[in-house]
FIKOLZA-1660 file (N, C-alpha, C; in steps of 0.1 Angstrom, whole numbers, plus 5000, padded with zeros to 4 digits):
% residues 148
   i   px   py   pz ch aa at
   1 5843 6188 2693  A  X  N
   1 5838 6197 2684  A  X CA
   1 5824 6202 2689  A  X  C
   2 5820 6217 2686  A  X  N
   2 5807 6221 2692  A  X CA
   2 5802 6219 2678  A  X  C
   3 5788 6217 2685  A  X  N
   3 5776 6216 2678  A  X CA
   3 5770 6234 2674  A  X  C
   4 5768 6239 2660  A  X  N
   4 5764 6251 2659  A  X CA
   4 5749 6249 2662  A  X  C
   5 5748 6259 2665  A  X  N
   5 5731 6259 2672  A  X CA
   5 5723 6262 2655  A  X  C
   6 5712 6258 2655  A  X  N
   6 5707 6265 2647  A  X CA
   6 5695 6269 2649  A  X  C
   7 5686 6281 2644  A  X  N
   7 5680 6289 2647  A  X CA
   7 5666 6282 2636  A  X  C
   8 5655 6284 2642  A  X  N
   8 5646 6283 2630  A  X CA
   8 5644 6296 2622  A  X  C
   9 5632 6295 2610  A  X  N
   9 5637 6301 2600  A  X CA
   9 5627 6314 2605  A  X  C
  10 5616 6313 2616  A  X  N
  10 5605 6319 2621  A  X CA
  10 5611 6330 2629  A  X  C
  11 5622 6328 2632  A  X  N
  11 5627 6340 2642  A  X CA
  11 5633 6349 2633  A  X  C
  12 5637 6350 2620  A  X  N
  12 5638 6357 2612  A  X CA
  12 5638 6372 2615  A  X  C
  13 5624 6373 2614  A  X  N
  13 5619 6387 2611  A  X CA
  13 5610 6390 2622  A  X  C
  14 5608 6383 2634  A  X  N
  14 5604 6387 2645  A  X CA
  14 5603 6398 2648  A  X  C
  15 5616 6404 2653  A  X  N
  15 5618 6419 2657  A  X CA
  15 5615 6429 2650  A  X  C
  16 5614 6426 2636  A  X  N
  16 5612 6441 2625  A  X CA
  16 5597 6439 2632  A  X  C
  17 5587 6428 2629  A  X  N
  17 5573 6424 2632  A  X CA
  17 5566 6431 2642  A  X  C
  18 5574 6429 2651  A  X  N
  18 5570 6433 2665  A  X CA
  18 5577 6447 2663  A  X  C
  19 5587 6457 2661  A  X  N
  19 5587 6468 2662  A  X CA
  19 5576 6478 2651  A  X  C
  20 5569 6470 2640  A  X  N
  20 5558 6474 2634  A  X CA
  20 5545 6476 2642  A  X  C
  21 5543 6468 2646  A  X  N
  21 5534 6466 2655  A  X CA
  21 5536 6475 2667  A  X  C
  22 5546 6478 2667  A  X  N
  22 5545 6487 2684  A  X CA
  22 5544 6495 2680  A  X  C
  23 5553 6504 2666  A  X  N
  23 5546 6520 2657  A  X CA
  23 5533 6520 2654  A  X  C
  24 5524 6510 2648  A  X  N
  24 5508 6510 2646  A  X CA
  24 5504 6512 2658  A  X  C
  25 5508 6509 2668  A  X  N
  25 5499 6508 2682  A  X CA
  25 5502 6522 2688  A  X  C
  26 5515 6531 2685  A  X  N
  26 5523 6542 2691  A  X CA
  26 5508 6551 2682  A  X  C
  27 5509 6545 2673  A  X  N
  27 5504 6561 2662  A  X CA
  27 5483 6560 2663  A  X  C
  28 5481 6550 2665  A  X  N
  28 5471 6545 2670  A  X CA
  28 5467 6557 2684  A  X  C
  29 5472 6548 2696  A  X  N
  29 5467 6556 2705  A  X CA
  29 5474 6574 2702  A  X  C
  30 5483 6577 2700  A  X  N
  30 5478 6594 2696  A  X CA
  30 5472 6600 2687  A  X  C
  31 5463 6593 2676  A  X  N
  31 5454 6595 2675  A  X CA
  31 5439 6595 2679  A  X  C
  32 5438 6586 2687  A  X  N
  32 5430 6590 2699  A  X CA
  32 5437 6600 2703  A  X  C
  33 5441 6606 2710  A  X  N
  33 5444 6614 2721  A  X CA
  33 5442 6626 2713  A  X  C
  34 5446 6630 2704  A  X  N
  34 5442 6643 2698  A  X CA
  34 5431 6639 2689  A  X  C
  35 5421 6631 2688  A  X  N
  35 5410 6634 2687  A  X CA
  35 5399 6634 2702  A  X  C
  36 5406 6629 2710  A  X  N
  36 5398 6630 2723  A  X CA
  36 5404 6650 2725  A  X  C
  37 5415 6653 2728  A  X  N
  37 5418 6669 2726  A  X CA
  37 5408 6678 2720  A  X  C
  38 5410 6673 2708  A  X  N
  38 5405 6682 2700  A  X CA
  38 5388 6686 2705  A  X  C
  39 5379 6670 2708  A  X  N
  39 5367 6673 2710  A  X CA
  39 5367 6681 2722  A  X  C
  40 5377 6682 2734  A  X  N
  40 5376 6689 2746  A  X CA
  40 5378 6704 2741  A  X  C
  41 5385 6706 2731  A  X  N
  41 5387 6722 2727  A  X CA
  41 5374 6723 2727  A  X  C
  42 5369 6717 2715  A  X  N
  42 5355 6723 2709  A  X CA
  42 5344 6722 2718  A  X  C
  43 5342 6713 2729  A  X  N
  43 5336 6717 2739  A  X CA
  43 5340 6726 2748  A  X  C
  44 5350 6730 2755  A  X  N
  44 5354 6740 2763  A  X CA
  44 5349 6753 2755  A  X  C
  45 5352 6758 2738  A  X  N
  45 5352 6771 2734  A  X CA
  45 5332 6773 2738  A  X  C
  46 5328 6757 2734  A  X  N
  46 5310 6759 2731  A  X CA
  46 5307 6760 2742  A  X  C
  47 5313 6760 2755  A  X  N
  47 5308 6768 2770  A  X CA
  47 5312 6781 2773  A  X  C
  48 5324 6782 2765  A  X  N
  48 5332 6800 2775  A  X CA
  48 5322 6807 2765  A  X  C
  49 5314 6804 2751  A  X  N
  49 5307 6813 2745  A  X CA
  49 5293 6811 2752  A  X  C
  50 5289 6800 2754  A  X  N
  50 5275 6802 2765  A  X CA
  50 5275 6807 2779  A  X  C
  51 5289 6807 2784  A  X  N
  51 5292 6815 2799  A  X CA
  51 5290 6831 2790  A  X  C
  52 5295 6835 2781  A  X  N
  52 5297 6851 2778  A  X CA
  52 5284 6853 2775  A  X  C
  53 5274 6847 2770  A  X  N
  53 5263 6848 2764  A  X CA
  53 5255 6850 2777  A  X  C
  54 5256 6845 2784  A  X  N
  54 5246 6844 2798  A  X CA
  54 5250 6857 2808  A  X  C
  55 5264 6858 2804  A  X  N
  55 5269 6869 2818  A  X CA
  55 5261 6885 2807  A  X  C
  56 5266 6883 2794  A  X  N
  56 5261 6895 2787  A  X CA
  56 5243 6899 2793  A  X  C
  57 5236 6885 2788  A  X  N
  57 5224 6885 2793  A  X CA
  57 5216 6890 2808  A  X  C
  58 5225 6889 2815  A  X  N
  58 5225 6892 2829  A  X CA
  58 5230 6906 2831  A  X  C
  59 5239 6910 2822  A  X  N
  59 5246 6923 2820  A  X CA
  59 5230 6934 2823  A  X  C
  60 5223 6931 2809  A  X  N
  60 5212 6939 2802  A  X CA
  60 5199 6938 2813  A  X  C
  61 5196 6928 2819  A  X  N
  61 5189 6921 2826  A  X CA
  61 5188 6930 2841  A  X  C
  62 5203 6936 2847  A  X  N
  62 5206 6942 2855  A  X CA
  62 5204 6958 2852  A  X  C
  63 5208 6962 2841  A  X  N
  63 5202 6973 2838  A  X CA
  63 5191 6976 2835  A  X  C
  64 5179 6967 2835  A  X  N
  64 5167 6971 2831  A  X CA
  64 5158 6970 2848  A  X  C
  65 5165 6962 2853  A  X  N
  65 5161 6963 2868  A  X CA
  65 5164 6977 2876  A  X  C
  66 5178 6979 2869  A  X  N
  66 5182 6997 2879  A  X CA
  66 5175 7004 2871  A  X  C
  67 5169 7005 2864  A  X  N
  67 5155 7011 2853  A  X CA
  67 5144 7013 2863  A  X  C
  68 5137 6998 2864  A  X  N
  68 5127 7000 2873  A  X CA
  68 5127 7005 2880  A  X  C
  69 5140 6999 2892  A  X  N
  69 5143 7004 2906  A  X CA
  69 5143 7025 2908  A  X  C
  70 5146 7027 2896  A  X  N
  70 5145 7043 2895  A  X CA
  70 5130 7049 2895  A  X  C
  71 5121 7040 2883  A  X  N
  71 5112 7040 2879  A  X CA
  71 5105 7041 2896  A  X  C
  72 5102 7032 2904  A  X  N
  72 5096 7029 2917  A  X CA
  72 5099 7039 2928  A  X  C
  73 5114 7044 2925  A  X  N
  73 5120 7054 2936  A  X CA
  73 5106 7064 2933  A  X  C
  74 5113 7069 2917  A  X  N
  74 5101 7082 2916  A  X CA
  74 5086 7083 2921  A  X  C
  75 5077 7074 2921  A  X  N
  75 5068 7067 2924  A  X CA
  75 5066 7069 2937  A  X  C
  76 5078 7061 2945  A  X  N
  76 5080 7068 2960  A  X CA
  76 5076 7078 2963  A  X  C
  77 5085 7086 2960  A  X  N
  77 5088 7102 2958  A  X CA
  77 5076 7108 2958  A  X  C
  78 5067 7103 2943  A  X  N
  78 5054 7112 2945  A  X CA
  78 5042 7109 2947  A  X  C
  79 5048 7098 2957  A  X  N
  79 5033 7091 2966  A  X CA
  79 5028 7083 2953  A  X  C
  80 5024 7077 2947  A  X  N
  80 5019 7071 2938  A  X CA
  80 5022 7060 2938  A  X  C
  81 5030 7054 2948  A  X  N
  81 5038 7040 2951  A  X CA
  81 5029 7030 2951  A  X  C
  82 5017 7032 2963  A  X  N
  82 5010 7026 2968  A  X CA
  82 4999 7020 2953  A  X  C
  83 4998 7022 2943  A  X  N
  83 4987 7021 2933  A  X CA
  83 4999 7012 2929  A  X  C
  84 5009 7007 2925  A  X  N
  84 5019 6997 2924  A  X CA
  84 5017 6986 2928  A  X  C
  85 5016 6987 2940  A  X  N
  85 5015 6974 2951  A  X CA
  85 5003 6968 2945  A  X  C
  86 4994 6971 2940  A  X  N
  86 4979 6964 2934  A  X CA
  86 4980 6955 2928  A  X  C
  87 4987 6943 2927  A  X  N
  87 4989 6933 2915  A  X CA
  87 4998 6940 2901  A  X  C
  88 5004 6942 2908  A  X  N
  88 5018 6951 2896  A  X CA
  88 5028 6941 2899  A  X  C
  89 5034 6936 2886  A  X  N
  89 5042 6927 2884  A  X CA
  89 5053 6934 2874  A  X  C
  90 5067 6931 2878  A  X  N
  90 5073 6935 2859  A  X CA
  90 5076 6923 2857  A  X  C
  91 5077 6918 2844  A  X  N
  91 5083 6908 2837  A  X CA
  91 5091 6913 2822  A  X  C
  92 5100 6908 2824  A  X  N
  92 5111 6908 2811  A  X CA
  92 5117 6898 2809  A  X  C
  93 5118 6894 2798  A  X  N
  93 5130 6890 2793  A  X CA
  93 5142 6890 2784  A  X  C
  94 5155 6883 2788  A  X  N
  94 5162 6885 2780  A  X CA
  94 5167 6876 2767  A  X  C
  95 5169 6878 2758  A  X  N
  95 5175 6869 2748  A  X CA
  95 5188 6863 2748  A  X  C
  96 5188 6850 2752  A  X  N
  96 5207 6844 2753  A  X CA
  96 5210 6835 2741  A  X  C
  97 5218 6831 2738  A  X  N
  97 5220 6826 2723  A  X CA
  97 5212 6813 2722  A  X  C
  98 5207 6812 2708  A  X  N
  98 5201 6800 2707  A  X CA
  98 5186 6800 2712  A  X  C
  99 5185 6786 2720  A  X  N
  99 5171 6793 2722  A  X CA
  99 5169 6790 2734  A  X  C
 100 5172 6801 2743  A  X  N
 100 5175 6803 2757  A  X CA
 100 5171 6820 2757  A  X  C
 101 5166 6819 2773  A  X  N
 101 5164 6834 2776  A  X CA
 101 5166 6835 2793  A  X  C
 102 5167 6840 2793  A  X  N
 102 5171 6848 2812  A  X CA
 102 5159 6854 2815  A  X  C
 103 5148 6851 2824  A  X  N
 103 5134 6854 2824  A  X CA
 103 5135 6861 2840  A  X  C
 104 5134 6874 2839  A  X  N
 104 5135 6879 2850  A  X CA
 104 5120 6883 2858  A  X  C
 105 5111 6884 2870  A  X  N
 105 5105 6891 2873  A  X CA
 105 5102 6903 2890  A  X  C
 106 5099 6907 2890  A  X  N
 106 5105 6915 2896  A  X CA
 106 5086 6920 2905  A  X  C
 107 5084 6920 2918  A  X  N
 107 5073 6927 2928  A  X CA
 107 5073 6937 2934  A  X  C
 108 5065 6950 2931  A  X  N
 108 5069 6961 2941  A  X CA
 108 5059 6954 2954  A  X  C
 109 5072 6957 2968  A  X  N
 109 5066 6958 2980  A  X CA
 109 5069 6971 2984  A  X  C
 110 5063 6972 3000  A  X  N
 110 5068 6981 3006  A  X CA
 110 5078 6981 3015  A  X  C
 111 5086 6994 3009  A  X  N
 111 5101 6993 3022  A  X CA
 111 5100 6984 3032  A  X  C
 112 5086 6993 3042  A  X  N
 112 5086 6984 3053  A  X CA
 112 5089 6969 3053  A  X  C
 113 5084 6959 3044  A  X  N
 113 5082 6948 3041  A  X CA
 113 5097 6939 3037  A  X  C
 114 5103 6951 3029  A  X  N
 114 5114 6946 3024  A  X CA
 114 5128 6957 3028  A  X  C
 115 5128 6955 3040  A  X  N
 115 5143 6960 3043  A  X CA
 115 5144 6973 3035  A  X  C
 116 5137 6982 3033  A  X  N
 116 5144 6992 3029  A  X CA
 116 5141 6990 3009  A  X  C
 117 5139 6982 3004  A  X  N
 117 5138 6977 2989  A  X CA
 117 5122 6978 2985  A  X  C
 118 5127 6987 2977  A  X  N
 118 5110 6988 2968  A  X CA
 118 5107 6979 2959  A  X  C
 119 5111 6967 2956  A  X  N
 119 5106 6957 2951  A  X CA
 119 5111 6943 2952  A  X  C
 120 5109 6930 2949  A  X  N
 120 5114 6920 2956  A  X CA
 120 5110 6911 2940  A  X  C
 121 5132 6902 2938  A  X  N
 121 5132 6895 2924  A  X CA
 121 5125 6882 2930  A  X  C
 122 5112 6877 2923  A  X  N
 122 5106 6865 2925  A  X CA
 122 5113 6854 2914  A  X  C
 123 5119 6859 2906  A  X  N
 123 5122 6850 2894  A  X CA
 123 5135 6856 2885  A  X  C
 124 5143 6847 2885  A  X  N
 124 5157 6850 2878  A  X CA
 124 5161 6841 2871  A  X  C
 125 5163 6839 2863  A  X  N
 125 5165 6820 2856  A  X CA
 125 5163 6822 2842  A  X  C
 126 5172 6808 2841  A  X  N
 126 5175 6804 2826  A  X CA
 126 5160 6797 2821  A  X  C
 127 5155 6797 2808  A  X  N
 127 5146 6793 2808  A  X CA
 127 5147 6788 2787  A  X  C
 128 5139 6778 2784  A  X  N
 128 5142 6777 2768  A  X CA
 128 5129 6779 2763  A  X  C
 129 5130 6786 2755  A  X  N
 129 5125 6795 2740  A  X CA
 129 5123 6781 2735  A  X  C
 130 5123 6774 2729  A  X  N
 130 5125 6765 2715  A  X CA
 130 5111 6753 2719  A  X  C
 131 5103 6749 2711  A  X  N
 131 5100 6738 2712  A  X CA
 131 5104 6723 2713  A  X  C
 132 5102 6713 2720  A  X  N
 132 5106 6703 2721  A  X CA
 132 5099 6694 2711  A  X  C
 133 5107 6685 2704  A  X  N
 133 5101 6681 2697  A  X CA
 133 5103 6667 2698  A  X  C
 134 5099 6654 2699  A  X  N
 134 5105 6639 2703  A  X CA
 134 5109 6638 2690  A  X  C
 135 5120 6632 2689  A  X  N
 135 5128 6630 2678  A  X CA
 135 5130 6613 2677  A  X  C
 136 5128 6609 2686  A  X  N
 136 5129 6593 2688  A  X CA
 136 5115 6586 2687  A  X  C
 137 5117 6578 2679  A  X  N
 137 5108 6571 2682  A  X CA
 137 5108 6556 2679  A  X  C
 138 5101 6548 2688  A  X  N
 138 5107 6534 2691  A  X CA
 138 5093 6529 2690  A  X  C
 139 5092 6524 2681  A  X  N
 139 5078 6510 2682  A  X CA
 139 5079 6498 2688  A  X  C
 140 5074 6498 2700  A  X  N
 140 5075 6486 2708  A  X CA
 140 5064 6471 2702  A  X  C
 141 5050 6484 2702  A  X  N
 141 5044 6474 2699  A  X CA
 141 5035 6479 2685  A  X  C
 142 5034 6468 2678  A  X  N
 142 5027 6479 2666  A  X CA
 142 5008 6476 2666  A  X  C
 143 5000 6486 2669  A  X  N
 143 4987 6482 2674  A  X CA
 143 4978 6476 2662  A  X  C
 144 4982 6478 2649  A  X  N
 144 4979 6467 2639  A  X CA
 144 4979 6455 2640  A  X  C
 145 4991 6450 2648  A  X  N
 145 4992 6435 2645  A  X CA
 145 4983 6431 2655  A  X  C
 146 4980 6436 2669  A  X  N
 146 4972 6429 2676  A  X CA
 146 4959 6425 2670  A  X  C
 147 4951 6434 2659  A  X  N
 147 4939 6434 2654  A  X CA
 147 4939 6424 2648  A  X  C
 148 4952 6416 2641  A  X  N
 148 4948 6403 2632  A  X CA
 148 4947 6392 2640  A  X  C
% end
């Protein structure tokens, strides 16, 4: 005669246990994953609108230079060039979102000097508007207590 095996009473419910535990763990990590997603959307849209903001900026920036560049032709034109060259500087800038600007400036030289170009960009660049302010602050040492 065989002996019936018997089972203890712990293996029961093992498998339901453990297949709970593998759905907590399933639903777990995809929610990471679409909270890691989600922050990549909202960083990707918060660049393609600071790329549009910058190229717009550059847009305006470019137009105020074929401005000048007109401005200087004429100048050419009626001899009057040379009173330019005296410490004549243009500077402009542009406004990009927030608190950024595209700070352009711009030198009249002479043709000769520059290939043919009546003026030469010394300065093209992103630059920030906004005050910095320290926002941290960490007391290492506090100069009161040394006095006692």
């Amino acid at each position: 005669m065989k002996k019936k095996k018997i089972f203890p009473i712990v293996n029961a419910g093992t498998a339901s246990i453990l297949t709970v535990f593998v759905i907590l763990a399933m639903v777990a990590f995809a929610l990471l994953a679409y909270m890691s997603a989600r922050r990549g959307a909202v960083f990707c849209r918060q660049s393609v609108q600071e790329s549009q903001s910058y190229e717009e900026a550059k847009a305006l920036a470019l137009e105020e230079i074929a401005s000048i560049d007109h401005e200087l032709h004429q100048a050419y034109e009626a001899g009057t060039f040379e009173q330019l060259l005296e410490d004549q500087t243009y500077d402009f800038s542009i406004p990009i979102e927030g608190e950024k600007a595209l700070q352009v400036t711009l030198v009249p030289v002479s043709p000769e000097e520059n290939e043919g170009q009546l003026y030469r960009v010394t300065s093209f660049k992103q630059v920030s508007t906004g005050d910095w302010e320290d926002k941290s602050s960490l007391n290492l040492l506090d100069p009161n207590a040394l006095s006692e």
